[in-house]
Backbone and ligand atoms as CSV (ligand in chain L), in Angstrom:
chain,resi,resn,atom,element,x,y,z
A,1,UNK,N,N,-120.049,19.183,-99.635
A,1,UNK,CA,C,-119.452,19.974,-98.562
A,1,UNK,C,C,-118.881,21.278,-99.118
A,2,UNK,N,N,-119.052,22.129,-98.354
A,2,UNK,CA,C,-118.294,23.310,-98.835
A,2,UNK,C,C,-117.113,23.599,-98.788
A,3,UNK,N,N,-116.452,23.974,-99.802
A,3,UNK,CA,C,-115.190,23.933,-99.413
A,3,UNK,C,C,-114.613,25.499,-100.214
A,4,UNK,N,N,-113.898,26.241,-99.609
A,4,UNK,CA,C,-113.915,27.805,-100.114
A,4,UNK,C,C,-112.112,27.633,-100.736
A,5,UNK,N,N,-112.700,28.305,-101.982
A,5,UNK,CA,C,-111.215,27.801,-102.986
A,5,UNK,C,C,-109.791,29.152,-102.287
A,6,UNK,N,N,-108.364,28.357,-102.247
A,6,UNK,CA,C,-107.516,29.210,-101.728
A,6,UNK,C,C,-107.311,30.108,-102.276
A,7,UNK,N,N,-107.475,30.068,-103.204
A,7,UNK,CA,C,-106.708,30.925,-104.789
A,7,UNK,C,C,-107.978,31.083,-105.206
A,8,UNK,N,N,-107.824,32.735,-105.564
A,8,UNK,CA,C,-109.595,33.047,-106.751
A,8,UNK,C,C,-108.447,33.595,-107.757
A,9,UNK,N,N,-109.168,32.687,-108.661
A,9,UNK,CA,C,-108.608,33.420,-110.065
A,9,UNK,C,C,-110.281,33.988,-110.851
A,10,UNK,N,N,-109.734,35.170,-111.487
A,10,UNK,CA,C,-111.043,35.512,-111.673
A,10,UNK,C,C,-110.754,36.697,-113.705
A,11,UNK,N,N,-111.673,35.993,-114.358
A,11,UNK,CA,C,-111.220,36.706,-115.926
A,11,UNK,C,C,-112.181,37.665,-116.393
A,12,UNK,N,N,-111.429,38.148,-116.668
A,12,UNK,CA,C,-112.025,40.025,-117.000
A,12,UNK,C,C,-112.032,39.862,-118.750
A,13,UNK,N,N,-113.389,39.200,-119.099
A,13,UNK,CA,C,-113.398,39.177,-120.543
A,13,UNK,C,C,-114.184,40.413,-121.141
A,14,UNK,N,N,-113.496,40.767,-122.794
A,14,UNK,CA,C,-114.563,41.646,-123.027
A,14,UNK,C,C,-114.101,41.755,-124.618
A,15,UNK,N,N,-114.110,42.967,-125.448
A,15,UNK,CA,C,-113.705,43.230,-126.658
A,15,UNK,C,C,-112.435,43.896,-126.510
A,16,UNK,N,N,-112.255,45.099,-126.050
A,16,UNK,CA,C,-111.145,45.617,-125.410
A,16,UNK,C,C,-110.696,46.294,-126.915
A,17,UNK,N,N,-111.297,46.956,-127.693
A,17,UNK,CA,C,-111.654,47.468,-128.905
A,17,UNK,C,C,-111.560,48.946,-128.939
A,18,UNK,N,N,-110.545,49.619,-128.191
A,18,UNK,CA,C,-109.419,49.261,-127.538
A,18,UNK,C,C,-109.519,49.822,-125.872
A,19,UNK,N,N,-109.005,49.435,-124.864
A,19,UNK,CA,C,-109.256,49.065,-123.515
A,19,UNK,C,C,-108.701,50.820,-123.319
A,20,UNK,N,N,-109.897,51.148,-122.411
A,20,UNK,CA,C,-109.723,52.689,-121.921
A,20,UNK,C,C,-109.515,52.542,-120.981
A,21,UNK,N,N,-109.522,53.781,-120.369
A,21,UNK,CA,C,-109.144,53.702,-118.820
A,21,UNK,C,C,-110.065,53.724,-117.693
A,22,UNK,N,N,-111.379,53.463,-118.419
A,22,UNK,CA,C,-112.744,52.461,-117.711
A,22,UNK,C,C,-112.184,51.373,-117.082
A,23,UNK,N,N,-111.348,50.910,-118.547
A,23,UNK,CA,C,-110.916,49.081,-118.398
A,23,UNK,C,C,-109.909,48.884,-116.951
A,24,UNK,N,N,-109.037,49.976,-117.294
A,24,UNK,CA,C,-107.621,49.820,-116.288
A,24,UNK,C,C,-108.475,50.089,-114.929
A,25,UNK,N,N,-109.367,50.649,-114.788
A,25,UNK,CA,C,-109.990,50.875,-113.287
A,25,UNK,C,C,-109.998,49.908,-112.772
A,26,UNK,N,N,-110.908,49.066,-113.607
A,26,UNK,CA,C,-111.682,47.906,-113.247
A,26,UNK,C,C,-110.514,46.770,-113.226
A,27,UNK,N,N,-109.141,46.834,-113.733
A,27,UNK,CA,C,-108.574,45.865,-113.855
A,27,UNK,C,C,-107.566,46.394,-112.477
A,28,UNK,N,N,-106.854,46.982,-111.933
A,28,UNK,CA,C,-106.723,47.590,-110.947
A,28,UNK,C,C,-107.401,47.237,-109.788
A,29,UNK,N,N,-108.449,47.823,-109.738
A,29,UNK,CA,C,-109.683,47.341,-108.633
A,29,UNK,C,C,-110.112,45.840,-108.479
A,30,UNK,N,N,-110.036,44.956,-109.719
A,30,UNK,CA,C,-110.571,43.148,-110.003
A,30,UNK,C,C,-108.988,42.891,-109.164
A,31,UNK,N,N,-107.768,43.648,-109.719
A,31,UNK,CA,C,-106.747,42.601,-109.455
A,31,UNK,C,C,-106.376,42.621,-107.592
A,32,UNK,N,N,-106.940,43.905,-107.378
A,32,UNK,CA,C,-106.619,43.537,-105.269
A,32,UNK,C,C,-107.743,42.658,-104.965
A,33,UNK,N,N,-108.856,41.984,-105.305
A,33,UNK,CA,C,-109.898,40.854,-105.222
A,33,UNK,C,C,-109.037,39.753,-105.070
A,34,UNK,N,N,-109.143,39.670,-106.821
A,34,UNK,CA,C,-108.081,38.396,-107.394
A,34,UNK,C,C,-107.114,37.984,-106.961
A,35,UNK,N,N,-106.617,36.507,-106.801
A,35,UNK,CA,C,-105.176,36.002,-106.916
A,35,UNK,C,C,-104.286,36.700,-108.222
A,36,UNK,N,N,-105.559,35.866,-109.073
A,36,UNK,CA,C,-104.446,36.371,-110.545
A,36,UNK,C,C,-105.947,36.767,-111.100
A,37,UNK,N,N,-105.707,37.570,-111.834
A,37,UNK,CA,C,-106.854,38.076,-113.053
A,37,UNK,C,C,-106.366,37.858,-114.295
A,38,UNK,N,N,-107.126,37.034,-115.039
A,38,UNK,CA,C,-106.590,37.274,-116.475
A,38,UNK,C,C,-107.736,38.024,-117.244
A,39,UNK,N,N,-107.128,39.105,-118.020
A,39,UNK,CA,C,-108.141,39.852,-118.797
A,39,UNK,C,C,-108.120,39.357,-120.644
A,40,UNK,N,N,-109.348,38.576,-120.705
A,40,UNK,CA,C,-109.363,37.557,-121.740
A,40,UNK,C,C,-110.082,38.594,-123.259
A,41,UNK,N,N,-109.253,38.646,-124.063
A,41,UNK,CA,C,-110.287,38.726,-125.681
A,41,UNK,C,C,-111.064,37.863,-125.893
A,42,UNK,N,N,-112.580,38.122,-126.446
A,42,UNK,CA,C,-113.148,37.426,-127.212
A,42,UNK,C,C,-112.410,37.280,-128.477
A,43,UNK,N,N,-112.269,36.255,-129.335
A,43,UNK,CA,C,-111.618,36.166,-130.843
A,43,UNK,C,C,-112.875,36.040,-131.656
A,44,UNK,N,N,-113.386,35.701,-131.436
A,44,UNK,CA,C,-114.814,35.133,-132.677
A,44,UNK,C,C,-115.662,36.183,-132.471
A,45,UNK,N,N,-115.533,37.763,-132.022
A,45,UNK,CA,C,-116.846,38.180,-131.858
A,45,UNK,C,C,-117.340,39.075,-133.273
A,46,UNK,N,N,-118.734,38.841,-133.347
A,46,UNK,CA,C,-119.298,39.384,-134.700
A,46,UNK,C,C,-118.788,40.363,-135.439
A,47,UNK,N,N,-118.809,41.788,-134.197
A,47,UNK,CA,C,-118.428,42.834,-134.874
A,47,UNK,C,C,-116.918,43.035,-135.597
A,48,UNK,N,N,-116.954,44.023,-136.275
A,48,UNK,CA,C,-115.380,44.297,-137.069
A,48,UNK,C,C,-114.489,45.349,-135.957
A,49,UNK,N,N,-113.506,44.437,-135.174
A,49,UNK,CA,C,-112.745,45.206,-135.028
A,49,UNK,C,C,-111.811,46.770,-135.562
A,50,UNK,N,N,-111.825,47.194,-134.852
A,50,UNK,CA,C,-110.488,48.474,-135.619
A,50,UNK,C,C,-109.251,47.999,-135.105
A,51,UNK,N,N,-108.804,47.289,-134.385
A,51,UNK,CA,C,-107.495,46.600,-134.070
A,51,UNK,C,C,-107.896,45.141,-134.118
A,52,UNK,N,N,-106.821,44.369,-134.441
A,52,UNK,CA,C,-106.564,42.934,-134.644
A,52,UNK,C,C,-106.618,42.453,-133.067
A,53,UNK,N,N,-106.963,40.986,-132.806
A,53,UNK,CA,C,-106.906,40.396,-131.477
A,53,UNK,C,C,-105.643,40.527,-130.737
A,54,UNK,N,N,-104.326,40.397,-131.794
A,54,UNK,CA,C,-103.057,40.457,-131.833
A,54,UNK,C,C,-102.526,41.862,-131.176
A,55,UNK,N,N,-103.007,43.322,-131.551
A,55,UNK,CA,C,-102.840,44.354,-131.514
A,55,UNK,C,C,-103.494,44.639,-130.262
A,56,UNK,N,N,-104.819,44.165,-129.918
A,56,UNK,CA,C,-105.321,44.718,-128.476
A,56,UNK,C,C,-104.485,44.204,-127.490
A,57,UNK,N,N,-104.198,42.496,-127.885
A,57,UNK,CA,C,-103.570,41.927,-126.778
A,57,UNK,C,C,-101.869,42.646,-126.328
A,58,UNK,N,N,-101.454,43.419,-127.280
A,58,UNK,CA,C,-99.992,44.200,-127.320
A,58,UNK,C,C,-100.416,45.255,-126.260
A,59,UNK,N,N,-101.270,45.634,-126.715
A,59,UNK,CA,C,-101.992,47.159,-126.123
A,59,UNK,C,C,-102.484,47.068,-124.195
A,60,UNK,N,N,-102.845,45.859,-124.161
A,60,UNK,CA,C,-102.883,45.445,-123.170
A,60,UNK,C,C,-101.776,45.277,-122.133
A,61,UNK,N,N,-100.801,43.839,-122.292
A,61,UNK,CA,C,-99.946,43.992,-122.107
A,61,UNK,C,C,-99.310,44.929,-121.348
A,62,UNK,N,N,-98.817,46.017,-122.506
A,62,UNK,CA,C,-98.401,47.142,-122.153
A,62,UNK,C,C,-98.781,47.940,-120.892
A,63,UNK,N,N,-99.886,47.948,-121.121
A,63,UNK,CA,C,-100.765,48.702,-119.942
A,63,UNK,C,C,-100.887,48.386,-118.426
A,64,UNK,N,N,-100.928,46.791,-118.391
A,64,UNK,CA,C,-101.083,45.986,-117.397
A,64,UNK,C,C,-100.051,45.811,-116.643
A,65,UNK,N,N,-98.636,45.773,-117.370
A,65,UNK,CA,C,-97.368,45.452,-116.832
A,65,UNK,C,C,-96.704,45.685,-115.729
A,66,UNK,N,N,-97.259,46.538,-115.022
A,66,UNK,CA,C,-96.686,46.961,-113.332
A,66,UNK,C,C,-97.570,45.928,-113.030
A,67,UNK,N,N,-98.535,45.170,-112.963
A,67,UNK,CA,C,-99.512,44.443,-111.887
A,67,UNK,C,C,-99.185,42.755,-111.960
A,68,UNK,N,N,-98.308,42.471,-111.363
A,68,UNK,CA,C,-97.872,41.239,-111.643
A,68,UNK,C,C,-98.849,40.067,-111.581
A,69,UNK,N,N,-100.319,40.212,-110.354
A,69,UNK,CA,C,-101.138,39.123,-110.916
A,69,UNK,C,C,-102.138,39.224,-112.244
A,70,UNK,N,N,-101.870,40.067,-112.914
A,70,UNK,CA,C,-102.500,40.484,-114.320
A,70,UNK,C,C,-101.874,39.841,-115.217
A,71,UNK,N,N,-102.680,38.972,-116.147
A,71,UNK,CA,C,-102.319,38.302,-117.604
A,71,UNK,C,C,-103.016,38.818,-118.381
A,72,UNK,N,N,-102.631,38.634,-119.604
A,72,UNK,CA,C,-103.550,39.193,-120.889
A,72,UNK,C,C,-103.665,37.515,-121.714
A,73,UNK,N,N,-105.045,37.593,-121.942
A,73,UNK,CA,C,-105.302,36.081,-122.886
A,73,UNK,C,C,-106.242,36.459,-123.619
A,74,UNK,N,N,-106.541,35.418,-124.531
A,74,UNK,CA,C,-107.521,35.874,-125.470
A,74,UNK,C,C,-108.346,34.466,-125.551
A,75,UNK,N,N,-109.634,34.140,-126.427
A,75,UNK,CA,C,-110.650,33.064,-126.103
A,75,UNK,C,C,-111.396,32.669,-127.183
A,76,UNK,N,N,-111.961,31.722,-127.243
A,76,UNK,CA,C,-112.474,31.551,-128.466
A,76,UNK,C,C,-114.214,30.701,-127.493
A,77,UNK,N,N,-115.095,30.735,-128.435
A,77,UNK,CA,C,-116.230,29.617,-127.680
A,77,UNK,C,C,-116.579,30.555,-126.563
A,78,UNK,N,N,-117.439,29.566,-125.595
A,78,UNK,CA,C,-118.064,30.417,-124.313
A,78,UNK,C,C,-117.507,30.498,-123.834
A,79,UNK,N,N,-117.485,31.574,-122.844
A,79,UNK,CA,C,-116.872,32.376,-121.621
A,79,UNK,C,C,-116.654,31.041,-120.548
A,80,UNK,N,N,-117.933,30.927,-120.038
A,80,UNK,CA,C,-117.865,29.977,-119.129
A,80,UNK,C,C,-116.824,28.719,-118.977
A,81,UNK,N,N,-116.570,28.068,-120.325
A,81,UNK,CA,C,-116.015,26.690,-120.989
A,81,UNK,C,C,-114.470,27.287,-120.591
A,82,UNK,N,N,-114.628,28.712,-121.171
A,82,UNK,CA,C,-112.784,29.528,-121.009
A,82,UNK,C,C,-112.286,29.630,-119.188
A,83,UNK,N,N,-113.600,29.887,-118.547
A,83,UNK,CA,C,-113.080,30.130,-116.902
A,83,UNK,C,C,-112.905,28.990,-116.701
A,84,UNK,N,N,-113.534,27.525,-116.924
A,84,UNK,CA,C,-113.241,26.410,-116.443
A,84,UNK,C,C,-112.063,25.752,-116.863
A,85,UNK,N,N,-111.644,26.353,-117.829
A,85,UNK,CA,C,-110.754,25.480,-118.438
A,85,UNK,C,C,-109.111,25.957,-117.522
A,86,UNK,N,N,-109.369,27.406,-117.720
A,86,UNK,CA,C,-108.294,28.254,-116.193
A,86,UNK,C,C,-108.745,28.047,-114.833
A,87,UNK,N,N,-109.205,27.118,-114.380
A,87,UNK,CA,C,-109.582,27.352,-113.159
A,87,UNK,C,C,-109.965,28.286,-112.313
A,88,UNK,N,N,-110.962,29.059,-113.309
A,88,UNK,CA,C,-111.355,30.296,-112.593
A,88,UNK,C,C,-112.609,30.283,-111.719
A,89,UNK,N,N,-112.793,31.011,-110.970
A,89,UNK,CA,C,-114.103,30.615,-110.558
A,89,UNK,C,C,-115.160,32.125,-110.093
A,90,UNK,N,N,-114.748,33.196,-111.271
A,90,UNK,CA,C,-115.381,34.160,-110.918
A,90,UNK,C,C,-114.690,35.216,-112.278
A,91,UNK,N,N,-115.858,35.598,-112.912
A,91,UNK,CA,C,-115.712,36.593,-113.773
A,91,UNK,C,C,-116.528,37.894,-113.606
A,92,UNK,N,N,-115.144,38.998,-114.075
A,92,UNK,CA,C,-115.607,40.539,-113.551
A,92,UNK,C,C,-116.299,40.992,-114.958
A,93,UNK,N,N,-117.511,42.042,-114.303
A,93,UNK,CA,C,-117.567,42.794,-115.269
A,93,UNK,C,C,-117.979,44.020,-114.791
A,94,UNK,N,N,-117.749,45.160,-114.989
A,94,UNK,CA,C,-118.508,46.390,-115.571
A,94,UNK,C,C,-119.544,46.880,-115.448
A,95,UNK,N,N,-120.201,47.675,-114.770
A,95,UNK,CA,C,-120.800,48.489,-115.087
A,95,UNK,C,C,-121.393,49.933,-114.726
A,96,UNK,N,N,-121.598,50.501,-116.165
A,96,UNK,CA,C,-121.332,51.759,-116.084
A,96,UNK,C,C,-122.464,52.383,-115.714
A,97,UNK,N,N,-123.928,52.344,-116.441
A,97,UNK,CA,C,-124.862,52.889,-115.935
A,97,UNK,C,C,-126.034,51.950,-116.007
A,98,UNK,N,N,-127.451,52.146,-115.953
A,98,UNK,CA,C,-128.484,51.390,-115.671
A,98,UNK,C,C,-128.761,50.733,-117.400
A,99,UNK,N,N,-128.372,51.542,-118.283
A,99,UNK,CA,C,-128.585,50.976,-119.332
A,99,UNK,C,C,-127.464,49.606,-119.752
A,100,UNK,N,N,-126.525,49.260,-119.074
A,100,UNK,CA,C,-125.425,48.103,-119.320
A,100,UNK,C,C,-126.082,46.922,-118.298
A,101,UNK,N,N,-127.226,47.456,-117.867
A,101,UNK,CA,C,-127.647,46.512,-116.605
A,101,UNK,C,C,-128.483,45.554,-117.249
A,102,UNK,N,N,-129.045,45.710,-118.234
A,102,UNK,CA,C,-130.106,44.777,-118.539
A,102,UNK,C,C,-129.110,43.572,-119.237
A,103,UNK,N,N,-128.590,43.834,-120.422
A,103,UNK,CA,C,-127.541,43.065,-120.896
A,103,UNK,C,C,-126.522,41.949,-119.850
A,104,UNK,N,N,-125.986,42.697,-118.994
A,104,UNK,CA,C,-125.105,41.906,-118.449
A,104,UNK,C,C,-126.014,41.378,-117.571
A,105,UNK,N,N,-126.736,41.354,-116.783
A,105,UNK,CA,C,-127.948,40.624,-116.054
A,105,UNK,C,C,-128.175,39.214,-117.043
A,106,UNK,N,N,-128.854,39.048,-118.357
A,106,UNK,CA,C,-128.990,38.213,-119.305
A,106,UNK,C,C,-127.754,37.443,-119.307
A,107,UNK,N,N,-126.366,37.924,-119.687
A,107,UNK,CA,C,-125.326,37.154,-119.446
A,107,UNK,C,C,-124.978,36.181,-118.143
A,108,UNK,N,N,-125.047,37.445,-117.461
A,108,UNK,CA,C,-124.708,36.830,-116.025
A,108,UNK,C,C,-125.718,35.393,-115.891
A,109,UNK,N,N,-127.057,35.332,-116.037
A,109,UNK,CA,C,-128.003,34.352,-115.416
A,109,UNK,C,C,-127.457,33.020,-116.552
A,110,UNK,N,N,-127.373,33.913,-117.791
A,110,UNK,CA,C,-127.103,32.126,-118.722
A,110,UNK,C,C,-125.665,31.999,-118.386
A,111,UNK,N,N,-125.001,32.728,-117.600
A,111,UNK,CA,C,-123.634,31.817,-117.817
A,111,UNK,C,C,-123.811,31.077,-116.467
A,112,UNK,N,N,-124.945,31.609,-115.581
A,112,UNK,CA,C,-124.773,31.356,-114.373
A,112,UNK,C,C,-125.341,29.696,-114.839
A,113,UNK,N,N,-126.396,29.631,-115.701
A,113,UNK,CA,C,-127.381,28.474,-115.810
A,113,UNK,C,C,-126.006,27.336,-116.765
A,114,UNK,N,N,-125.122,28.215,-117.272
A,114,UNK,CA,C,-123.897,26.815,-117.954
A,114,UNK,C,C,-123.287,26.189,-116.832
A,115,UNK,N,N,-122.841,27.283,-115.871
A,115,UNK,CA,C,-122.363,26.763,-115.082
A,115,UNK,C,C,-122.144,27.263,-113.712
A,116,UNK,N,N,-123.006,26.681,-112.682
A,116,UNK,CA,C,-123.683,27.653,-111.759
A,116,UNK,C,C,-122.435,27.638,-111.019
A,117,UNK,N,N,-121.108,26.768,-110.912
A,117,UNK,CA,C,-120.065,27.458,-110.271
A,117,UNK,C,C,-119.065,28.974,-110.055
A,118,UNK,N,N,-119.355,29.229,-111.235
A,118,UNK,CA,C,-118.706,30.386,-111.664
A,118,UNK,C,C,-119.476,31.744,-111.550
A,119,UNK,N,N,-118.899,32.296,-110.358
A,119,UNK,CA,C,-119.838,34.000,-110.488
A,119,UNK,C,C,-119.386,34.788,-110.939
A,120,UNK,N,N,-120.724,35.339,-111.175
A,120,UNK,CA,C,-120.230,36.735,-112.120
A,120,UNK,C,C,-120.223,38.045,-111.186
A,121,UNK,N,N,-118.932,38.523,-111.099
A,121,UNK,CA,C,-119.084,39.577,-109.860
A,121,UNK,C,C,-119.037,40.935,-111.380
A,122,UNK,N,N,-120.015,42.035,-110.360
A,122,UNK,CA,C,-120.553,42.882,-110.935
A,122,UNK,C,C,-119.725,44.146,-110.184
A,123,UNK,N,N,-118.475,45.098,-110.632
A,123,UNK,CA,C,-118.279,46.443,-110.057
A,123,UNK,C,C,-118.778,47.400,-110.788
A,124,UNK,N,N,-119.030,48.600,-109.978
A,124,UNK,CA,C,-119.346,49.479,-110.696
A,124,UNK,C,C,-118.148,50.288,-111.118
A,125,UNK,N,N,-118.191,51.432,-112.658
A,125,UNK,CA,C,-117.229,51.944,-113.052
A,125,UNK,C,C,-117.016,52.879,-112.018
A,126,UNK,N,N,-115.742,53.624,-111.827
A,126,UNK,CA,C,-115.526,54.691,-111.205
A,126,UNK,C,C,-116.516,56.329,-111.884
A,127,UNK,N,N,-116.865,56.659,-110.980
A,127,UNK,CA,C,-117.138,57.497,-111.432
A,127,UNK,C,C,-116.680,58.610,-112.736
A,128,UNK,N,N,-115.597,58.499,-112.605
A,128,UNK,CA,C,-114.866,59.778,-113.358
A,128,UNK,C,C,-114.468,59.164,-114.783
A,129,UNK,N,N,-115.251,57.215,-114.960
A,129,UNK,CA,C,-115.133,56.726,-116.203
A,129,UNK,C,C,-115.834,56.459,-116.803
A,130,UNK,N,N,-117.365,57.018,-116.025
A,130,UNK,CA,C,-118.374,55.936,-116.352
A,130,UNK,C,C,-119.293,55.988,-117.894
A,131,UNK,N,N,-118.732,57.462,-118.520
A,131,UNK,CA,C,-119.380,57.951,-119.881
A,131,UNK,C,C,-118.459,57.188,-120.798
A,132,UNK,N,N,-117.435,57.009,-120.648
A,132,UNK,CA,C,-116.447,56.137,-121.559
A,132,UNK,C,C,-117.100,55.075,-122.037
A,133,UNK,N,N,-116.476,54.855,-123.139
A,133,UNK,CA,C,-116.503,53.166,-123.829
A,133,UNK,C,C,-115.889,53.319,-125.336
A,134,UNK,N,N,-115.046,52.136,-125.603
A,134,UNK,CA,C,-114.347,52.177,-126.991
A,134,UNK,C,C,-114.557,52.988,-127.792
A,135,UNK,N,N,-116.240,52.218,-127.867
A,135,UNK,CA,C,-116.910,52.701,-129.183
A,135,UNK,C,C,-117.497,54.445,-128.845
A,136,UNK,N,N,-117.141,55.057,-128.263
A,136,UNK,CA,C,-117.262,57.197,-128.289
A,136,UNK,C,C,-115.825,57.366,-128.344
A,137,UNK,N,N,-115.009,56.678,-127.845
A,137,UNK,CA,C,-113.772,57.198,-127.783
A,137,UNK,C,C,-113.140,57.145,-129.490
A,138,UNK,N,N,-113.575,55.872,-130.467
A,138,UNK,CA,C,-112.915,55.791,-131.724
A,138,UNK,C,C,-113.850,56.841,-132.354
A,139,UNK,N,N,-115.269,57.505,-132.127
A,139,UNK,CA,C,-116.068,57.835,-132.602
A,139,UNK,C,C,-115.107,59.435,-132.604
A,140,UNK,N,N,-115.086,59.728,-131.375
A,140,UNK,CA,C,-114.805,61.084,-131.088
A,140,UNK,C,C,-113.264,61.114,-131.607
A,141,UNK,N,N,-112.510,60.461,-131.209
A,141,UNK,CA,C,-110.774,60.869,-132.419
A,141,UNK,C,C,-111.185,60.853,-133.559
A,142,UNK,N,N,-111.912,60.289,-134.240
A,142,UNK,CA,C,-112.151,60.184,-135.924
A,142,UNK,C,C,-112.727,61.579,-136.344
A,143,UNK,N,N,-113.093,61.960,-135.565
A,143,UNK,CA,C,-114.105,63.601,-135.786
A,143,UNK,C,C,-113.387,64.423,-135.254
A,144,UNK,N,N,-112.135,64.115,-134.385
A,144,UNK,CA,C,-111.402,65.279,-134.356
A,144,UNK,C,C,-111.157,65.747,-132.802
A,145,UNK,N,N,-111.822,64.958,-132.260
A,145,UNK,CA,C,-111.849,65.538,-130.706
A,145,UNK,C,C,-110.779,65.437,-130.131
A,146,UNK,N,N,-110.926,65.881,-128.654
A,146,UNK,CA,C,-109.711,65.328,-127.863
A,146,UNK,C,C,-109.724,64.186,-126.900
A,147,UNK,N,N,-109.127,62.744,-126.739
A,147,UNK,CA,C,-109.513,61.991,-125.870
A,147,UNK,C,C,-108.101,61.715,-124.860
A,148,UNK,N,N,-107.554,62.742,-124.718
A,148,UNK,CA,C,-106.422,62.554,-123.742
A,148,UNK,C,C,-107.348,62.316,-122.434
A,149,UNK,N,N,-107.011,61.600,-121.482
A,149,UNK,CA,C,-107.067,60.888,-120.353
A,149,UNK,C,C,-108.443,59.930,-120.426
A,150,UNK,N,N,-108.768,59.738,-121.814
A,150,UNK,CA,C,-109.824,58.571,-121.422
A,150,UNK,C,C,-109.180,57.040,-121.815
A,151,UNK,N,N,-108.009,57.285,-122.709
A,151,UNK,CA,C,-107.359,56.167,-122.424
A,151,UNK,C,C,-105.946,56.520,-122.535
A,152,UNK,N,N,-105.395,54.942,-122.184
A,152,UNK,CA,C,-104.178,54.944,-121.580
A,152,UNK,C,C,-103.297,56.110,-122.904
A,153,UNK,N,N,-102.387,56.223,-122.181
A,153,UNK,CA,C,-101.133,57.407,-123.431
A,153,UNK,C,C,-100.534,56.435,-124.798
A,154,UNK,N,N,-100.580,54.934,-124.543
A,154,UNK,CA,C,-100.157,54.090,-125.399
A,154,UNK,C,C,-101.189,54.383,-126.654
A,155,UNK,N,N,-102.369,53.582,-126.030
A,155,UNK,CA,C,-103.343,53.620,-126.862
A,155,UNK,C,C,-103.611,54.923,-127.863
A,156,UNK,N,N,-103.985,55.908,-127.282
A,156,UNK,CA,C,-104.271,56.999,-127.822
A,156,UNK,C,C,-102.987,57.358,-128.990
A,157,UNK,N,N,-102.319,57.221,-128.636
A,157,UNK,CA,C,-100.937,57.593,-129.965
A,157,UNK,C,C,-101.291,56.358,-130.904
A,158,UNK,N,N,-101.996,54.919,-130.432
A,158,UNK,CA,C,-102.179,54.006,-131.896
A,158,UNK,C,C,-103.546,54.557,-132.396
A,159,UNK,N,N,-104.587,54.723,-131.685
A,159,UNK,CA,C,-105.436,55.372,-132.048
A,159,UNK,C,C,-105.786,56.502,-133.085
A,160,UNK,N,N,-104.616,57.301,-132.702
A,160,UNK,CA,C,-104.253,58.161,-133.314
A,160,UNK,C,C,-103.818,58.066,-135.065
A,161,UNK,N,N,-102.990,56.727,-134.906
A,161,UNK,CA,C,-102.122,56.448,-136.352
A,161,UNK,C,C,-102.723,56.006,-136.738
A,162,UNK,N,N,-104.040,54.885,-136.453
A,162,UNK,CA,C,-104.921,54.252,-137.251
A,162,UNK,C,C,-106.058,55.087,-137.436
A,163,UNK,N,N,-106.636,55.837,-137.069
A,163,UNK,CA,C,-107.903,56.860,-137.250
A,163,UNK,C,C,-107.240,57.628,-138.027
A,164,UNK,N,N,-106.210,58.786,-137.709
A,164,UNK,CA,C,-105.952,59.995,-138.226
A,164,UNK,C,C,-105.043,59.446,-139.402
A,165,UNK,N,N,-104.132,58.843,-139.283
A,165,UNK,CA,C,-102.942,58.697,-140.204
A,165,UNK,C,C,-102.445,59.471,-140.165
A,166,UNK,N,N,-102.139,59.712,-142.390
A,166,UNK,CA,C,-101.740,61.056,-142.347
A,166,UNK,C,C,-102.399,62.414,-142.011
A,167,UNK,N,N,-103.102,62.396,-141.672
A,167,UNK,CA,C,-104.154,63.485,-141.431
A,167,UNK,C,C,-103.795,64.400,-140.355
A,168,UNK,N,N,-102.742,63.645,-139.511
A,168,UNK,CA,C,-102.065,64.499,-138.780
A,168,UNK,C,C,-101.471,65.980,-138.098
L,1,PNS,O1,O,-116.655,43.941,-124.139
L,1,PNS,P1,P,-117.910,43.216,-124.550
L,1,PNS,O2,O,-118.015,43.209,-126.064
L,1,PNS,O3,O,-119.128,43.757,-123.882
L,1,PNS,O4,O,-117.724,41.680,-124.068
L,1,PNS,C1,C,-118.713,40.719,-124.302
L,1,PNS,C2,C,-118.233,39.314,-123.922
L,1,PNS,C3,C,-116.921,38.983,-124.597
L,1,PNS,C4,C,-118.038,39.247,-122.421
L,1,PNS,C5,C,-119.355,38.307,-124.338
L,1,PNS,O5,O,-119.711,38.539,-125.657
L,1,PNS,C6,C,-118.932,36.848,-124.191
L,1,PNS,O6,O,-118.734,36.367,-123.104
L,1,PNS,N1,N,-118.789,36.149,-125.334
L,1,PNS,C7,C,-118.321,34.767,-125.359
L,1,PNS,C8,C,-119.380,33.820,-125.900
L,1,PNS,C9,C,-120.315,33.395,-124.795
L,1,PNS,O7,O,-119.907,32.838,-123.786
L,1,PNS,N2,N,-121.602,33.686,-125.014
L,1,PNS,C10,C,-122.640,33.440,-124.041
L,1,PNS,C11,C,-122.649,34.538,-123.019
L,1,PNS,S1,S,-124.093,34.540,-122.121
């Protein structure tokens, strides 16, 4: 029988390596959906961070803190195993242009095939974020650029101390 859940909790997983203001759109926009959103770290993922799991999840936090159904968590293992275990029953993601489409499509269907309860809802970025992503933003401070308003004012000042240092 069908039965339509009262409460959507719904987790906004990703690297968050470190979370721009792509991320805050989308977490903003997921959280008037959502009951509660929790925006989850991967911990085990391959690549080498430039911030610790510890440090994004601060960074987060921070950022999130006016939105009271917003949590910050972090995850280990599959996604899917992590929404079930929160009683979630719907994970957000992203996306920015036709090239993020093929990827998250692949995700979406095998997480759909772990566990066909859990959807994967798909927004698109806002326009005015959609060239963003971590990895141009650490690219472009390290070389010198300017990335004021692509992420939050927190970030960008750690960004800053860990890329530039003394270089200041
Ligand atoms: O921000 P990212 O790096 O694009 O996020 C990718 C993430 C964390 C959503 C993805 O790697 C993931 O869900 N990893 C957890 C392991 C898992 O469930 N793998 C199977 C997914 S089909």
């Amino acid at each position: 029988m069908f039965t339509k859940p009262t409460s959507i909790v719904a987790i906004y997983p990703g690297s968050f390596d470190p979370i721009t203001n792509g991320h805050l759109d989308l977490i903003e926009r997921g959280a008037r959906i959502a009951d509660r959103l929790i925006v989850a770290i991967l911990r085990n993922a391959s690549k080498a961070p430039l911030f610790t799991v510890e440090e994004r999840m601060e960074m987060l936090r921070e950022v999130v803190a006016d939105y009271p159904n917003v949590e910050v968590d972090s995850f280990d293992g599959l996604l899917v195993d992590y929404a079930a275990r929160k009683k979630a029953t719907v994970i957000v993601r992203g996306i920015r242009a036709i090239s993020d489409y093929e990827y998250e499509l692949q995700m979406a269907l095998m997480n759909r095939r772990l566990r066909p309860e859990i959807e994967t809802l798909f927004m698109m970025a806002g326009e005015a974020y959609s060239f963003i992503s971590s990895k141009l933003v650490k690219e472009v401070i390290s070389l010198g650029g300017d990335i004021s308003g692509l992420v939050p004012s927190c970030v960008e000042e750690r960004l800053k101390n860990r890329l530039l240092g003394d270089a200041r």
